[in-house]
N, C-alpha and C positions, 0 to 999 in steps of 0.2 A: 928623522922625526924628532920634535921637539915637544914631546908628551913629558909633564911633571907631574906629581903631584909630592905630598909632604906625608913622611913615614913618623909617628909615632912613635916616641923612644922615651925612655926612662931620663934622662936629661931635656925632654920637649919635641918638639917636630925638628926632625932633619930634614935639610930641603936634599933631596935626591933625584933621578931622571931616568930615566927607561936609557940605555946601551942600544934598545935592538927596536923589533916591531910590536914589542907587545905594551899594552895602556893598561890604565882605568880609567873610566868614564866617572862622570860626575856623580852619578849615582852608582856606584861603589862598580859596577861592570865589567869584569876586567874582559881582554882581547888577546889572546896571545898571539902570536910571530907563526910561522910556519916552522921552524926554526925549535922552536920551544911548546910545542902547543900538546905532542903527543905525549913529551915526556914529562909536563904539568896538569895535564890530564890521567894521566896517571898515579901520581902523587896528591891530586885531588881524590879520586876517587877509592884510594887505597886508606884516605883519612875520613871519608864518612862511613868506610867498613868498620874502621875501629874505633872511630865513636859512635858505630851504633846510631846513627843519625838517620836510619829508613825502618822502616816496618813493611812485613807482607801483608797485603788486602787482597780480598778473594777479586 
């Protein structure tokens, strides 16, 4: 796969490339790999526990 995009750093945009199967789409979207998917889903979801990022609704 030949998916890029440009990472955001303190010195400007680094051009950088995805190694594996996983992307971002244009509108920020990301897609991961089979490869990577459960163990950034998890690392996702263990960062909206600790910022606190949901609310219970009845």
């Amino acid at each position: 796969m030949d998916e890029k995009y440009s990472k955001v750093t303190i010195e400007g945009d680094k051009k950088t490339e995805w190694i594996c199967g996983c992307f971002q789409t244009a509108d920020n979207y990301f897609k991961f790999c089979n490869s990577h998917n459960q163990t950034l889903q998890k690392a996702i979801q263990a960062q909206i526990d600790e910022l606190d990022m949901t609310r219970v609704i009845e």
